[in-house]
NUTIVO-218861 format. One line per 10 residues: number of its first residue (from 1); their letters; for each residue x, y, z of C-alpha. Coordinates in nm, 4 decimals. Each point is the difference from the previous one (the first is absolute). Layout:
BEGIN
NUM = A = X Y Z  ...
end
This chain:
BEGIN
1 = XXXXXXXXXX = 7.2633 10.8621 8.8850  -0.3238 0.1954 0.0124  -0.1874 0.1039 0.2618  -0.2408 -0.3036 0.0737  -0.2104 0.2126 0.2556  -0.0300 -0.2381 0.2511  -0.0836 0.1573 0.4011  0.1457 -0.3026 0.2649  -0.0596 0.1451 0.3994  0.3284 -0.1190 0.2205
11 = XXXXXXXXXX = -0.1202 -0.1685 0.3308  0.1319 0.0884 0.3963  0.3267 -0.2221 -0.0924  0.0736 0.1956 -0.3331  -0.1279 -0.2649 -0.2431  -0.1599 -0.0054 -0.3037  -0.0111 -0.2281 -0.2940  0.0989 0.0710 -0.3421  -0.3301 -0.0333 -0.2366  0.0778 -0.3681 -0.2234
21 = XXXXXXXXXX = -0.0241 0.2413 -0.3084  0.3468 0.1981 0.0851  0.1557 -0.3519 0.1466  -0.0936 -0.1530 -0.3591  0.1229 0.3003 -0.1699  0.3497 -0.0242 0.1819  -0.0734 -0.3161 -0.0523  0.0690 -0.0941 0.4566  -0.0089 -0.3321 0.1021  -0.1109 -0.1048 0.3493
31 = XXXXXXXXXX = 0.3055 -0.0124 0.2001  0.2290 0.2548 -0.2405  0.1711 0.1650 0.2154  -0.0420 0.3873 -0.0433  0.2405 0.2801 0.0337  -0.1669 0.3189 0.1498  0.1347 0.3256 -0.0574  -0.1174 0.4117 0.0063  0.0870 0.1313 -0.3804  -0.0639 0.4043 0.0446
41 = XXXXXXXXXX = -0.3959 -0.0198 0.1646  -0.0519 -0.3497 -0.0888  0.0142 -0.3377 0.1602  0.1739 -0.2579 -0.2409  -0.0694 -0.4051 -0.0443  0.2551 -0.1362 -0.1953  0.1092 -0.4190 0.0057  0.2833 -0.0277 0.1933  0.3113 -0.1832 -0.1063  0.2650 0.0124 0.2130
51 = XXXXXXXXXX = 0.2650 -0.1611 -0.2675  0.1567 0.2320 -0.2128  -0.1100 -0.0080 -0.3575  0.2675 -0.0574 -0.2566  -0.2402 0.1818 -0.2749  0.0331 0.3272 0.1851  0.3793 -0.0119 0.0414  0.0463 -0.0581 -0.3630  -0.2812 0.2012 -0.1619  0.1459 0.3238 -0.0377
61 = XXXXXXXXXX = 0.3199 -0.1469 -0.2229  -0.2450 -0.2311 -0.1961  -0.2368 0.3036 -0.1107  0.2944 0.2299 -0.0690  0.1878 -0.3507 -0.2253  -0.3708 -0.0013 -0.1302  -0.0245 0.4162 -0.0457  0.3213 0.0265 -0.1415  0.0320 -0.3182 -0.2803  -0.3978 0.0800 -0.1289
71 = XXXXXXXXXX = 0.0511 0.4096 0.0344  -0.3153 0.0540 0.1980  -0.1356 0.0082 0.3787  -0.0121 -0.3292 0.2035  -0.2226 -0.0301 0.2955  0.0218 -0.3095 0.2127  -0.3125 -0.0915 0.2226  -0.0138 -0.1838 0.3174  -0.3931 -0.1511 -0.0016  -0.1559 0.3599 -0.1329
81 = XXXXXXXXXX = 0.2268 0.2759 0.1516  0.3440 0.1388 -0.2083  0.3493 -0.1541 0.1586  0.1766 0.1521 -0.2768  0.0216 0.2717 -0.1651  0.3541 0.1019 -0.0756  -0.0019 0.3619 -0.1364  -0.3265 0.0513 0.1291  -0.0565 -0.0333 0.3667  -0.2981 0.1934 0.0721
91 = XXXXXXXXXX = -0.1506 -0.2735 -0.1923  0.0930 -0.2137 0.2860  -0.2803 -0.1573 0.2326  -0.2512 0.1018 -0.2574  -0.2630 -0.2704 -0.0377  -0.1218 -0.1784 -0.3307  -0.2966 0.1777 -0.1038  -0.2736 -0.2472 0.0642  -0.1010 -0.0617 -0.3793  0.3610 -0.1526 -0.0534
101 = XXXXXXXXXX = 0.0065 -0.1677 0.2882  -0.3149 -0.1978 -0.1457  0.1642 -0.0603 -0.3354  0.3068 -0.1805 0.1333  -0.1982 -0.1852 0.2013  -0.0852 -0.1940 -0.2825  0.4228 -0.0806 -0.0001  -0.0034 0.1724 -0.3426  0.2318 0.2833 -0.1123  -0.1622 0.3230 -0.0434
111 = XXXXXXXXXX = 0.0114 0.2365 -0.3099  -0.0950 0.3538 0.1979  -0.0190 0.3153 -0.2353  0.1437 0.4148 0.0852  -0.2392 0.1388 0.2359  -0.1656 -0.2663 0.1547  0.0552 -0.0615 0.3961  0.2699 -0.2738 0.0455  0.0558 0.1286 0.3353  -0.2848 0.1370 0.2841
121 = XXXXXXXXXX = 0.0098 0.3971 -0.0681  0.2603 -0.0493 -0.2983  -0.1138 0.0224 -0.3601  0.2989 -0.0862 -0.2517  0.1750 0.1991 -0.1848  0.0970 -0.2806 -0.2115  -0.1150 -0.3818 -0.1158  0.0876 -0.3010 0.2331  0.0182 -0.3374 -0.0083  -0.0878 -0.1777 0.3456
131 = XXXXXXXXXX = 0.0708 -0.3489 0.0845  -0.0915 -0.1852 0.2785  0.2034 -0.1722 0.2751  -0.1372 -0.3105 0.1057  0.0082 -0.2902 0.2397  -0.1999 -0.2814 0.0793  -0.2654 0.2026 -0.2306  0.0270 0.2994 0.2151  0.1080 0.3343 -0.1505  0.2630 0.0758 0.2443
141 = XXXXXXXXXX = 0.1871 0.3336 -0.2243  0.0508 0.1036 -0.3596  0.2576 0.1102 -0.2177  -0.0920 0.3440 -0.2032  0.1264 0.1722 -0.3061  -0.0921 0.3406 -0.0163  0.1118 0.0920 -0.4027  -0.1314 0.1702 -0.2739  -0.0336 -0.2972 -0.2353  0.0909 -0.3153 0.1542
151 = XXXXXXXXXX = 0.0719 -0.2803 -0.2454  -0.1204 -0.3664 -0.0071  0.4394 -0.0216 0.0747  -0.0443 0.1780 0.2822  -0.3037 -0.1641 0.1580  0.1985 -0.3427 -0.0592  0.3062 0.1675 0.1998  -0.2862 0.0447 0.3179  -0.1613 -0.2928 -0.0099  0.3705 -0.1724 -0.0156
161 = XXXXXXXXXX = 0.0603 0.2047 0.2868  -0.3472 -0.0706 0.2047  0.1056 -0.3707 -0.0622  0.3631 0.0465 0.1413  -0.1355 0.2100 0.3106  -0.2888 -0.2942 0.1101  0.2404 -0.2571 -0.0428  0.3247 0.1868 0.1741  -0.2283 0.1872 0.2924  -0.3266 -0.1196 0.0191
171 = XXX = -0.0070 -0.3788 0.1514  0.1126 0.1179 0.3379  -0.3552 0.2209 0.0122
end
């Protein structure tokens, strides 16, 4: 996410209020609960869950199944940051870049080109194809493709597999 440069003061008690644009953005709710943690010099938000999630267990062996069968890179997203990587982990925690993050909003796979920013601070070295997650209209993850020429086959073989993985792990969101 970019830098939104918003200033917010923290009163005697050590409150402040996040500004409605980043709460939108995160897309908070009144009454989400939030879990709070320091990542290096930084404060985190992050919607707490306390219930494991079944996605995150299995991602790693779905992306390499994925990887392996279409000979390329599979990334697995939870909302807009990489669960999955398997070959790959400094690609892990990475966020969407925001651009993407737009397009599958629209719950459409994405066509993304060599060069072009799939990932914040990560330009590809490679084509992609990028489909959306979803749930009750939400994007809640993606399945990615990273390979040189992905085929309409291929794309087929994600979306089957985006299908599969909101039917099998998404209801319990």
């Amino acid at each position: 996410m970019s830098d939104i440069g918003i200033v917010r003061r923290m009163d005697d008690l050590g409150r402040m209020v996040i500004p409605k644009e980043i709460r939108r953005n995160l897309r908070f709710k009144n009454g989400d609960p939030l879990e709070i943690f320091i990542d290096k010099n930084a404060i985190v938000f992050r919607k707490y869950d306390p219930t494991p999630d079944p996605l995150d267990s299995q991602a790693d062996n779905i992306a390499k199944v994925l990887s392996e069968s279409l000979e390329g890179q599979a990334l697995i997203t939870r909302e807009d940051m990489v669960i999955s990587a398997p070959g790959n982990k400094s690609l892990l925690k990475k966020n969407l870049s925001e651009n993407i993050y737009d397009k599958l909003k629209n719950g459409e796979s994405y066509f993304g080109n060599e060069g072009e920013e799939l990932l914040e601070g990560w330009d590809t070295k490679t084509n992609f194809i990028c489909t959306p997650l979803t749930h009750e209209g939400n994007v809640t993850g993606s399945v990615i493709l990273l390979k040189d020429k992905p085929s309409n086959v291929e794309e087929k073989v994600i979306l089957a597999m985006t299908d599969f993985l909101e039917k099998q792990y998404l209801p319990s969101i």
